[in-house]
C-alpha positions as CSV (number, residue, x, y, z in Angstrom):
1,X,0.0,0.0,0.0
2,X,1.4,3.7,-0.9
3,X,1.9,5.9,2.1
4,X,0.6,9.2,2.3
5,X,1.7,12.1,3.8
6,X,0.8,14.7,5.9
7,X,-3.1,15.7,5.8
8,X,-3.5,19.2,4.7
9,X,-7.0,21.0,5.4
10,X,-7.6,23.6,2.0
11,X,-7.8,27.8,2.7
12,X,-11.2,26.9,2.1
13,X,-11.4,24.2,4.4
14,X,-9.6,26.9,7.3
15,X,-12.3,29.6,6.4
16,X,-15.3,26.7,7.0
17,X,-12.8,25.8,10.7
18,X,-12.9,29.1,11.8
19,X,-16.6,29.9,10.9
20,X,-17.4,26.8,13.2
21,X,-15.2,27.9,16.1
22,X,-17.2,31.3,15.8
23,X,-20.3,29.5,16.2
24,X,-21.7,30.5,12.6
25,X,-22.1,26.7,11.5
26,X,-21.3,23.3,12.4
27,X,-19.2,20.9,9.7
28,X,-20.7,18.3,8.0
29,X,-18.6,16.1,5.8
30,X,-20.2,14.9,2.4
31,X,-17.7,13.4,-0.1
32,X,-14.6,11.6,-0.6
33,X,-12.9,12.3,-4.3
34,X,-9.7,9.9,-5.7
35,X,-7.2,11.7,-8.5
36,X,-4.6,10.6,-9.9
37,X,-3.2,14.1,-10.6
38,X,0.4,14.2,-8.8
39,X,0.6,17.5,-6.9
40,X,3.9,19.1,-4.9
41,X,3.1,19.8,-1.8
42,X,3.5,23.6,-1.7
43,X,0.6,23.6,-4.0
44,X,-2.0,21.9,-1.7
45,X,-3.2,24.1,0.6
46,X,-4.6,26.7,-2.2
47,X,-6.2,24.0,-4.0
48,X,-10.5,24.2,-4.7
49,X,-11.0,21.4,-6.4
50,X,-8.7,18.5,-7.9
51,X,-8.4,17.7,-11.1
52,X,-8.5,14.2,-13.2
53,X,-11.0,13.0,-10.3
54,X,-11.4,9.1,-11.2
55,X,-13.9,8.4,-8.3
56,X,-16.3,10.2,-5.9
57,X,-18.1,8.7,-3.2
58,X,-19.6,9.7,0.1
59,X,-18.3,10.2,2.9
60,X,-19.7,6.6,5.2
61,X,-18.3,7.2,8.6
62,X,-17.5,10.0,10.7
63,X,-15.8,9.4,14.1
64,X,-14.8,11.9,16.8
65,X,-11.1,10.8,17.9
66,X,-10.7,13.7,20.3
67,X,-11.9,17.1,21.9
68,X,-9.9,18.4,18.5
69,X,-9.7,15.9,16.2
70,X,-11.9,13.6,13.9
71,X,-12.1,10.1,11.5
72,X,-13.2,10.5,8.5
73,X,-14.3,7.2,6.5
74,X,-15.1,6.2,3.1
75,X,-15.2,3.1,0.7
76,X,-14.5,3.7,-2.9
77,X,-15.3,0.2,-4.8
78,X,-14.2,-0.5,-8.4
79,X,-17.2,-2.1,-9.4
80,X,-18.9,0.4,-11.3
81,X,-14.4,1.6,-12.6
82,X,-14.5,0.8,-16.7
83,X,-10.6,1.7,-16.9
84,X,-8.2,1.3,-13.8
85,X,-5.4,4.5,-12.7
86,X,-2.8,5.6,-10.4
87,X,-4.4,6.9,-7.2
88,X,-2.0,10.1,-6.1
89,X,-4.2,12.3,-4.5
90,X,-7.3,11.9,-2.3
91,X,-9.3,14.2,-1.0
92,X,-12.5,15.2,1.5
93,X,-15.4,18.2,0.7
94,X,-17.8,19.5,3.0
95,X,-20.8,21.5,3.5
96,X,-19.6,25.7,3.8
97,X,-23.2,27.6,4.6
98,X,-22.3,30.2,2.4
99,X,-20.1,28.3,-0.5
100,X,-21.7,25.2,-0.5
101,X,-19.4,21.9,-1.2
102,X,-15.7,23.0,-0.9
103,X,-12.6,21.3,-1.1
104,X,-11.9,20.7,3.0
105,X,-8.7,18.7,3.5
106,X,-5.9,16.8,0.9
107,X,-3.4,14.1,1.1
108,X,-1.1,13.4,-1.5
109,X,1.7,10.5,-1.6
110,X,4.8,11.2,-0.1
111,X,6.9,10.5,-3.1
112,X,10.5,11.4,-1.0
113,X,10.0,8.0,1.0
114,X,12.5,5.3,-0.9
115,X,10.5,2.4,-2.7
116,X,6.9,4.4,-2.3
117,X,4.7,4.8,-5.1
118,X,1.2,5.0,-5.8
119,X,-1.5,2.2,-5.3
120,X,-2.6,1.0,-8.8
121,X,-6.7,0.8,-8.6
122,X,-7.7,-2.4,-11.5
123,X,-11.0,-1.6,-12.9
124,X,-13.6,-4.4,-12.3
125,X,-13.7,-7.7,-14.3
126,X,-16.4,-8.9,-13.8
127,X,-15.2,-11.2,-11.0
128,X,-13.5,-9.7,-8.2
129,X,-14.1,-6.9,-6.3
130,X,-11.9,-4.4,-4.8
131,X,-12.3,-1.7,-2.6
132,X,-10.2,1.3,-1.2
133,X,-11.1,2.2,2.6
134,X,-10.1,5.4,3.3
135,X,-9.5,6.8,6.8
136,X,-8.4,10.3,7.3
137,X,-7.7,12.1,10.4
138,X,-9.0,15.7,10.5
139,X,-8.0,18.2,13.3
140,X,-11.1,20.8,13.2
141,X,-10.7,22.9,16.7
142,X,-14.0,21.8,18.2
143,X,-15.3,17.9,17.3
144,X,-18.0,18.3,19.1
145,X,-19.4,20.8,16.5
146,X,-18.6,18.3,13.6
147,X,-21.9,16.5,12.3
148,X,-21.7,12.9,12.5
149,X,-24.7,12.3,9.7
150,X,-23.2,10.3,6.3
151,X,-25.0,9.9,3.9
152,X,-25.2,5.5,2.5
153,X,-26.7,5.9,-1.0
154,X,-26.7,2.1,-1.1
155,X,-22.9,1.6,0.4
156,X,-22.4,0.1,3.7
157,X,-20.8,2.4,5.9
158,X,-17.7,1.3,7.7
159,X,-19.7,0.4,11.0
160,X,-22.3,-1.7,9.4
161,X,-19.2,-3.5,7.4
162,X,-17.6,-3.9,10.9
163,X,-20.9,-5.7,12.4
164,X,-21.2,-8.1,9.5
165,X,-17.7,-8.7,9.7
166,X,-17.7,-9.4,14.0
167,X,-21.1,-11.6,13.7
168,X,-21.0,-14.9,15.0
169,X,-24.9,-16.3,14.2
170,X,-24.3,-17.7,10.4
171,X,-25.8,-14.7,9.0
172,X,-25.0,-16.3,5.8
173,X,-27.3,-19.2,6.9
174,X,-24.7,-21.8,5.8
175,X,-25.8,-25.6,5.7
176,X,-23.6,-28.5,7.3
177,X,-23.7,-30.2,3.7
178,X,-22.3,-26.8,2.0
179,X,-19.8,-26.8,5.0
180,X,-18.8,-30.4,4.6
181,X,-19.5,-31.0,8.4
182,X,-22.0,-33.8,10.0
183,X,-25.4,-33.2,10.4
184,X,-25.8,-32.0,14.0
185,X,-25.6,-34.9,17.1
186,X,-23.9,-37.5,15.0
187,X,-20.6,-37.5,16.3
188,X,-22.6,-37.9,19.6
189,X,-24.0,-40.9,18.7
190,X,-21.3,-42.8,17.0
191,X,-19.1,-41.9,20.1
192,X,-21.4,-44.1,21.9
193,X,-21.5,-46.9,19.9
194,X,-17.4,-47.1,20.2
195,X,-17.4,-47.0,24.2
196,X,-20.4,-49.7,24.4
197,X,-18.7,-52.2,21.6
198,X,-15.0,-51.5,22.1
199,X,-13.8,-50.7,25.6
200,X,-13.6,-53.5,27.1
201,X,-11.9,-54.8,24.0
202,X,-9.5,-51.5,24.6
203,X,-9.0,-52.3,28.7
204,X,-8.5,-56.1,28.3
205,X,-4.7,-56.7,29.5
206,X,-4.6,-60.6,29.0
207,X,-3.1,-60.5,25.2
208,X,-6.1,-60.7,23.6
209,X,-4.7,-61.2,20.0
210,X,-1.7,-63.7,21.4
211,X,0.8,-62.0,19.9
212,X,4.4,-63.5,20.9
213,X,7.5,-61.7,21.2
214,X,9.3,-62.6,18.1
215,X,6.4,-60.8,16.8
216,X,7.1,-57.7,19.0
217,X,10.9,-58.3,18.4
218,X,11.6,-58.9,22.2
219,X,14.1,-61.8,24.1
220,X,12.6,-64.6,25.3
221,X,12.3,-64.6,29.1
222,X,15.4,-65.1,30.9
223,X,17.8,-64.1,28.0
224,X,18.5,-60.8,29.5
225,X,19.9,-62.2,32.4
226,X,22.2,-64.5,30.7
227,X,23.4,-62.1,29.2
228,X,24.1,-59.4,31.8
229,X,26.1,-62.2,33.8
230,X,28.4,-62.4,30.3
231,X,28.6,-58.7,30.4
232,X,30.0,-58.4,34.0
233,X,32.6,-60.8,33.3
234,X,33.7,-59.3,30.2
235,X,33.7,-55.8,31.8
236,X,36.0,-57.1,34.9
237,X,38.7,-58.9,32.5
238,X,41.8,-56.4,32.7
239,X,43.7,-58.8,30.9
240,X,43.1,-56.8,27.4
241,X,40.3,-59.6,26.0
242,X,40.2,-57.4,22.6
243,X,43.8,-57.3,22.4
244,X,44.4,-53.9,21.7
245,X,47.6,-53.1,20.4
246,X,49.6,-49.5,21.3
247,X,49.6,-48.4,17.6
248,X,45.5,-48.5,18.2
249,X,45.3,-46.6,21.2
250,X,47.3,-44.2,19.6
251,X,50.5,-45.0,22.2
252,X,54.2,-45.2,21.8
253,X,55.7,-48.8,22.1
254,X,57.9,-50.2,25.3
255,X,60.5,-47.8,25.6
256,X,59.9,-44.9,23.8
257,X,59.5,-42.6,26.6
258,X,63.5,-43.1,27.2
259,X,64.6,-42.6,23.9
260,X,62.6,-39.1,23.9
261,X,64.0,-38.0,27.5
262,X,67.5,-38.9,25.9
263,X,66.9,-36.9,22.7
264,X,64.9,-33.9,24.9
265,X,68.2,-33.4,26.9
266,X,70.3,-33.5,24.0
267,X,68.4,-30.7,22.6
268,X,68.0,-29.0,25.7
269,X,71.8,-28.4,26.1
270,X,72.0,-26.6,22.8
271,X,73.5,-22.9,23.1
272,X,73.7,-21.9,19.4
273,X,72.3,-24.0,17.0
274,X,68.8,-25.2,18.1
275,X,65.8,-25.0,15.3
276,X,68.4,-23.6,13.3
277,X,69.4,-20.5,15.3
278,X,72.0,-18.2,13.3
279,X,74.5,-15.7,14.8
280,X,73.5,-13.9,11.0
281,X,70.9,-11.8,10.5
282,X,68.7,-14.4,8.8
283,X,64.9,-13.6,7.9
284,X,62.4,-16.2,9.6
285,X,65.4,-17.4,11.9
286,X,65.7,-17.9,15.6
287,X,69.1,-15.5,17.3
288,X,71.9,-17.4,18.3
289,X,75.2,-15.8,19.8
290,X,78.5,-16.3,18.7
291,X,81.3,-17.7,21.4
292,X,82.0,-13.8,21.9
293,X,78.5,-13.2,23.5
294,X,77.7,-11.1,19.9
295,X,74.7,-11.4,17.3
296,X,73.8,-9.9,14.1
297,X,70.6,-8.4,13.3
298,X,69.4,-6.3,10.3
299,X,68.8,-2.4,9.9
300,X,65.5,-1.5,11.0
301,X,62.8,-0.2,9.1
302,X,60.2,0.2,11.6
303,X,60.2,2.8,14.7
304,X,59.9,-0.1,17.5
305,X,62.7,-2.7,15.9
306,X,65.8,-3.1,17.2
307,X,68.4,-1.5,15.9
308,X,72.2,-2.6,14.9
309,X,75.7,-0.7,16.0
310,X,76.4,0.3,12.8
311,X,72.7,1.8,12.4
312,X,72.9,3.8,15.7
313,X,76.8,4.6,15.0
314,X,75.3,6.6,11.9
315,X,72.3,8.8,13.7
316,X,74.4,9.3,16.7
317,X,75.0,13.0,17.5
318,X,77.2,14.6,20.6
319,X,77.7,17.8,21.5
320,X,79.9,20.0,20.1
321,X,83.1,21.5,22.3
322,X,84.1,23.8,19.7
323,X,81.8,27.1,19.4
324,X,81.1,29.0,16.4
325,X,82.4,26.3,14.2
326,X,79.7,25.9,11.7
327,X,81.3,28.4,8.9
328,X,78.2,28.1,6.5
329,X,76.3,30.0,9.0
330,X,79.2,31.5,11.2
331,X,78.8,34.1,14.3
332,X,80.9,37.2,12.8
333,X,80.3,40.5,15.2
334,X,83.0,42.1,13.6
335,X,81.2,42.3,10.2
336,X,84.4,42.1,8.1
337,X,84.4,40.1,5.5
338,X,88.5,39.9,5.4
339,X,90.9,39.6,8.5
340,X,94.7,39.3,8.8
341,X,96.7,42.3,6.7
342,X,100.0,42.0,8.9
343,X,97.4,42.0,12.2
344,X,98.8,38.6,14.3
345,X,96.5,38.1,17.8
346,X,93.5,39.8,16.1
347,X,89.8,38.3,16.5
348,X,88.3,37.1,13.1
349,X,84.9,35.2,13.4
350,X,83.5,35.0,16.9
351,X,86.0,32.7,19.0
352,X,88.5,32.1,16.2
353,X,91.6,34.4,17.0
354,X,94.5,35.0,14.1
355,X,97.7,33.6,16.4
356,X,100.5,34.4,13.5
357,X,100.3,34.8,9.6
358,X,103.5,37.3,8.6
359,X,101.7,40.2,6.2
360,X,99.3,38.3,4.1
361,X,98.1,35.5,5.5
362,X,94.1,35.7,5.4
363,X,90.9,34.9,6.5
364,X,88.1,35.3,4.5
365,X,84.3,34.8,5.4
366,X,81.8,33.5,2.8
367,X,78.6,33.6,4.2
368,X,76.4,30.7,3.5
369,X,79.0,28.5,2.3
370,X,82.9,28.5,4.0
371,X,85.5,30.3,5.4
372,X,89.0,30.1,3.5
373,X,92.4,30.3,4.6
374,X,95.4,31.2,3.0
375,X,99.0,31.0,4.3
376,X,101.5,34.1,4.0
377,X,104.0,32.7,1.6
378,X,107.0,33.7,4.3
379,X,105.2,32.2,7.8
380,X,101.8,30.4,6.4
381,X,99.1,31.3,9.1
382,X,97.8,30.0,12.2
383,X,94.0,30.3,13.3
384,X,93.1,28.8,16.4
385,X,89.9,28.9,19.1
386,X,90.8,28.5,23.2
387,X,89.5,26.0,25.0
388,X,88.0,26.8,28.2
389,X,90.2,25.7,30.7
390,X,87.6,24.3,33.0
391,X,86.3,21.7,30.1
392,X,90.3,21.4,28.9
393,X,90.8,19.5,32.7
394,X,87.2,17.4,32.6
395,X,88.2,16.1,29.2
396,X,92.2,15.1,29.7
397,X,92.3,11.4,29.1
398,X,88.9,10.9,27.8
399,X,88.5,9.3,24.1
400,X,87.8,12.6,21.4
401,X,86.9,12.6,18.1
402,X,88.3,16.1,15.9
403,X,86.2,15.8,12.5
404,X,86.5,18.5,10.2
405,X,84.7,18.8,6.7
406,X,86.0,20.8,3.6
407,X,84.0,22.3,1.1
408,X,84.1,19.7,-1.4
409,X,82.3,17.2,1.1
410,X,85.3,15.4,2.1
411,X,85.6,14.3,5.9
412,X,88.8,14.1,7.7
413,X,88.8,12.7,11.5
414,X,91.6,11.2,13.9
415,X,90.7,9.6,17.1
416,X,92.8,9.5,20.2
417,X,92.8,10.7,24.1
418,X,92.3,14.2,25.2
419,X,96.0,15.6,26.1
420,X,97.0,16.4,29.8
421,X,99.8,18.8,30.8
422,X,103.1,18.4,28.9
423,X,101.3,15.7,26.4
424,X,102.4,15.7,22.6
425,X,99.9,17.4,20.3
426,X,98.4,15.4,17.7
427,X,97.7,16.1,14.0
428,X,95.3,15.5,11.0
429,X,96.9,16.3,7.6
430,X,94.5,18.3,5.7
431,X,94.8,19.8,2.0
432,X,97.1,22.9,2.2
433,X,97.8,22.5,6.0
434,X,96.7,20.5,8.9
435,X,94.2,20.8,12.2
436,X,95.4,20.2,15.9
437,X,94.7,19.8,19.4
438,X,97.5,22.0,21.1
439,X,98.7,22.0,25.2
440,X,101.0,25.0,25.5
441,X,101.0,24.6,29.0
442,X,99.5,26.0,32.2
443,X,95.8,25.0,31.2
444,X,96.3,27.1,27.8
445,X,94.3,24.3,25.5
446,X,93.8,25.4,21.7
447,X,91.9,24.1,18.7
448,X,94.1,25.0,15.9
449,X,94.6,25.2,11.9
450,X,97.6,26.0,10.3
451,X,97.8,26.6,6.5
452,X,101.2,26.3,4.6
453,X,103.3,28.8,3.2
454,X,101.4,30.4,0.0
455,X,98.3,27.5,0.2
456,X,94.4,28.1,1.1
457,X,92.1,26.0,3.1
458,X,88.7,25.4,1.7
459,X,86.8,25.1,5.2
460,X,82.9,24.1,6.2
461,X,82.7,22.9,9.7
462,X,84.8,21.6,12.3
463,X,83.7,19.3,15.8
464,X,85.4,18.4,18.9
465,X,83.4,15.7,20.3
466,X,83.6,13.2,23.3
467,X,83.9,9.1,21.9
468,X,85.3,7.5,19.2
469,X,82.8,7.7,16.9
470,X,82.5,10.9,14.5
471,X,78.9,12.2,14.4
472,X,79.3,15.4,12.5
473,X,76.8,13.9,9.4
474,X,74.4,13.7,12.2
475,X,74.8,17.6,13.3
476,X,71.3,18.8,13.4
477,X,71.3,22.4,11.6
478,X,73.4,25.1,13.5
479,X,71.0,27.6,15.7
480,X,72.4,30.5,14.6
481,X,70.8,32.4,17.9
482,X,72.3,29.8,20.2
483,X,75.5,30.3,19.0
484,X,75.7,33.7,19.2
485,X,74.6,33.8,23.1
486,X,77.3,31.6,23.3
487,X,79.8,33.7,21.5
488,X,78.6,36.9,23.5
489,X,79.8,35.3,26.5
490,X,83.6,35.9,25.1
491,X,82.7,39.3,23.0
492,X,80.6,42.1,22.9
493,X,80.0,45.3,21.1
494,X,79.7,48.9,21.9
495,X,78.3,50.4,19.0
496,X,77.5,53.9,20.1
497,X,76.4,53.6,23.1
498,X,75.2,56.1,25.2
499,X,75.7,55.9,29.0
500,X,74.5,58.8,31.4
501,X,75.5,60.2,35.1
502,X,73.8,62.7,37.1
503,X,75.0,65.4,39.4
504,X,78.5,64.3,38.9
505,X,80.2,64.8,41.7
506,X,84.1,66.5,41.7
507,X,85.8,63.0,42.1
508,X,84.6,61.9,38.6
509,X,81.4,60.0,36.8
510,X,80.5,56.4,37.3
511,X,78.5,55.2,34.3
512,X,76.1,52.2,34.7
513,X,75.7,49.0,31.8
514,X,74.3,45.8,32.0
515,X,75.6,44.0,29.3
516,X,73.7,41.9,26.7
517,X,74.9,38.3,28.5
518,X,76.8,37.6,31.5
519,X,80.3,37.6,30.3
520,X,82.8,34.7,31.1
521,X,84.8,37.1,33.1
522,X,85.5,41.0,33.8
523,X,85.9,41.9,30.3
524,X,88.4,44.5,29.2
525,X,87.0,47.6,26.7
526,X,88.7,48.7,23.4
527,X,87.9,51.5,21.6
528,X,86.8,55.8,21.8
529,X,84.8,57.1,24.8
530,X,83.8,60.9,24.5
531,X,81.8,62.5,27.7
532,X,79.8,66.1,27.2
533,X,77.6,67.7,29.5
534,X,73.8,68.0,29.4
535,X,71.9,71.1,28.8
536,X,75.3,72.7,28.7
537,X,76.6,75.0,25.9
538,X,80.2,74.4,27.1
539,X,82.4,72.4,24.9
540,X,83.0,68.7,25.5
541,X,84.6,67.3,28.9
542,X,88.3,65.8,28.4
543,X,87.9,62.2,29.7
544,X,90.5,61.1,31.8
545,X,91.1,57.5,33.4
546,X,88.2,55.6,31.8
547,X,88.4,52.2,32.8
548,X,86.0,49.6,34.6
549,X,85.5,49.6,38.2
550,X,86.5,46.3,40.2
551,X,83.4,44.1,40.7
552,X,84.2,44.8,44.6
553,X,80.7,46.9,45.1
554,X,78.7,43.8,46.2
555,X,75.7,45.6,44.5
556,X,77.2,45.4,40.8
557,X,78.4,41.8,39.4
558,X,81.1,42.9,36.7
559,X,80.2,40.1,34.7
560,X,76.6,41.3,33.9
561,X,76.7,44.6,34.7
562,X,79.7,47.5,34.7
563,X,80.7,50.4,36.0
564,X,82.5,53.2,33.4
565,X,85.0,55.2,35.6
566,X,85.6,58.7,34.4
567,X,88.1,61.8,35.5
568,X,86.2,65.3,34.7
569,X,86.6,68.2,34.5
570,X,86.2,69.9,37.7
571,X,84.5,72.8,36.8
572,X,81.3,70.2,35.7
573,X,81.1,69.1,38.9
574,X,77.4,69.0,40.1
575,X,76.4,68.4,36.5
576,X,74.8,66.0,34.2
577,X,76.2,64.3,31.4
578,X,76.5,61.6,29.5
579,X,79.5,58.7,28.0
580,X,79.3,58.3,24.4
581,X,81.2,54.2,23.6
582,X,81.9,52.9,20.5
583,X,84.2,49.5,20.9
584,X,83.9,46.5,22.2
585,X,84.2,44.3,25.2
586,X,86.3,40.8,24.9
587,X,86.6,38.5,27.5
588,X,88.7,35.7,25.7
589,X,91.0,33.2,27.0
């Protein structure tokens, strides 16, 4: 059966509503109308009549449901239906006092359901009849002003249907003989004749037809107990009277339990080669060690595999000792982009100090790629960064690796114990030069290069690390902003700075600074200083004696912040002013 949707009561059929609720008229329904015109349901409710109506008949029961709402009934039959159609729409009129018969409610298919379509109504052949019993529940404000009068016109109404259908008293006025049943008090009477002729025949206990018991395929009497007597023997003989073999029971034979204990210990004192254990690392294969405790396993793939030496050997990365050593990306305060010119002792790159190079020898910075080298043709040229003393002591003896990478890519590295006090130096030869670990003595420690006599020195990175494995590959990239917190520790500069002192008094100025990091030590300043009064027309102050107080003033740590001593002019005493710096401050080994 199709499944309508949602009733909808017409304009019209609202205007008829609220005349009732007003007390103007009561609602008497009249027809029932079948279309098989499909209509969207935005188009319903201002509807006044339907078209292609296939059937009209009226309305046969009316039912109030609730204080609101009401049933309305209706039967339409195909008998008097010459050509059959698609039912899509039915609908329900009513009497309006001043319109007459209007359209009052409409319910169309609800085609949006999946697999729902309309009912197909066959015209009548002649034979069978079909009927469509339509039910439709009306909400109408006040049932009790509904009229419950239909009108039949020769159709049962639903009601009478339902009587016929719930009554018990043959209205049909069926025969026994039509029914195929026996006449009435037969079955009475032959049911006597049986208990009069054929109980006793029925009760009788004393084999009445003689029947023996091969005939009811029993023993003769007595055979069971023979044969319970053979049964208890047999069930007490222990001596195997089927003479089952082992192979039957699924058992080994007489001594096979000792030749499996002797082959079980056998195989229970293997170390290396049981199931075909392999010291190799051999897919499908149980681990076995070699007589040195060692195994083999394969590189893993897989985060939670276990991984090999020579796997972990190649993604292992330790610190680096050295600072400022990446020269792709190096820490270079000094913003030159050439160092040396005759200058021995002078600081190139952060941390990397010029020891000795005659006139020429050079250091030039290529940003983003290398630093080179090149050796004065006279004296070649030294280039070397200080070890902190403190780490120098913690690492003497301990195993170090010195790796150092050109730019073409190609690795040089040379592994061998830290030296102590008074310990030979060791080398790497390099192209144009070599690298070293240096002691001069009295905890003075130095990473160095030295470049030959008129050769250069193509150089990327460099690392001092602890072990004996090099793990420079594995260098994540260098943080730029680490190092240079790092380098500021040894170096910092002044770049016109501006310090100021009030109300001087006639001893002199002292000029507060806190410095951009703690410095390693009390640094020492190079470079101009130039003091000038405030608010003063008078010509600058001479500065005399400008150095940095002693870090004796508990309030004032000379490592993080200063005080700039300065001899004035005595005639400014009692005035303002104010320390113009431009240098730098180095605490370096």
């Amino acid at each position: 059966m199709a499944k309508f949707g949602q009733i909808i009561i017409t304009e019209n059929g609202q205007a008829l509503v609220a005349k009732m609720l007003a007390g103007a008229t009561g609602v008497q329904f009249l027809n029932v109308l079948s279309s098989s015109e499909v209509y969207a349901p935005g188009a319903v409710e201002a509807l006044t009549a339907l078209a292609n109506i296939r059937q009209t008949v009226a309305v046969t029961q009316v039912e109030r449901t609730g204080d609101t709402t009401v049933k309305v009934s209706g039967i339409i039959p195909n008998t008097a239906l010459a050509a059959g159609y698609t039912c899509s729409t039915i609908g329900v009129t009513a009497e309006d006092p001043d319109d007459g018969e209007i359209l009052f409610a409409v319910a169309i298919v609800d085609l949006t359901m999946a697999g729902n379509a309309p009912d197909f109504v066959a015209p009548y052949d002649g034979a069978t009849n079909t009927s469509l019993i339509i039910d439709m529940s009306l909400a109408v404000g006040n049932a009790a002003a509904v009229l419950l009068t239909v009108t039949t016109a020769g159709i049962a109404t639903v009601v009478q249907l339902n009587n016929h259908i719930n009554d018990k008293s043959n209205p049909h006025e069926v025969t026994y003989q039509q029914a195929g049943a026996d006449r009435n008090g037969a079955a009475t009477l032959m049911y006597q004749t049986v208990i009069e002729y054929v109980k006793p025949h029925i009760d009788s206990k004393s084999n009445p037809h003689e029947v023996t018991y091969q005939q009811v395929g029993a023993d003769q009497a007595g055979a069971a107990g023979a044969v319970q007597t053979n049964l208890t023997a047999h069930v007490n003989d222990n001596a195997n009277p089927h003479g089952v073999t082992a192979s039957q029971v699924g058992a080994d034979a007489s001594g096979s339990a000792a030749t499996v204990q002797t082959n079980l210990t056998a195989h229970t004192t293997l170390t290396n080669t049981a199931h075909g254990a392999t010291v190799y690392p051999t897919a499908n294969t149980l681990i076995a060690r070699d007589i040195n405790g060692r195994t083999q396993i394969a590189d893993p793939v897989a985060a939670n595999e276990a991984a090999n030496k020579g796997y972990t050997d190649g993604r292992l990365w330790n610190p680096n000792i050295l600072d400022n050593s990446d020269f792709r990306n190096t820490v270079n305060q000094r913003g030159a982009n050439t160092y040396g010119n005759g200058t021995d002792g002078q600081i190139t790159i952060d941390r990397w100090r010029k020891t000795s190079g005659g006139a020429t020898g050079m250091v030039y910075v290529f940003s983003g790629s290398r630093i080179t080298l090149y050796g004065d043709p006279s004296s070649g040229l030294w280039l070397h960064q200080n070890i902190e003393p403190s780490i120098a002591q913690w690492l003497i003896g301990k195993t170090c690796t010195v790796t150092i990478e050109l730019e073409d890519g190609s690795i040089y590295t040379m592994t061998a114990p830290f030296p102590g006090d008074g310990a030979t130096e060791y080398y790497i030869g390099l192209p144009g030069g070599s690298s070293r670990i240096y002691n001069l003595g009295n905890n003075d420690y130095r990473f160095q290069f030295y470049v030959y006599q008129g050769q250069y020195m193509y150089l990327r990175r460099c690392k001092l690390e602890i072990g004996s494995v090099s793990t420079l590959a594995n260098d994540p990239p260098m943080d730029y902003n680490a190092e240079m917190l790092k380098c500021l520790k040894y170096l910092q500069y002044l770049r016109s700075v501006a310090l100021r002192a009030v109300n001087i008094p006639s001893s002199g100025a002292d000029f507060q600074y806190s410095l951009v990091v703690p410095m390693r030590s009390v640094p020492q300043y190079y470079g101009t200083s130039v003091t000038q009064p405030l608010f003063q027309p008078s010509p600058s102050l001479p500065t005399l004696n400008l150095s940095i107080l002693s870090a004796d003033n508990s309030a004032w740590d000379a490592k993080s912040r200063l005080l700039f001593g300065a001899t004035v002019n005595q005639a400014h005493a009692g005035q303002d002013c104010v320390l113009l710096l431009s240098g730098y401050l180095t605490a370096e080994i």
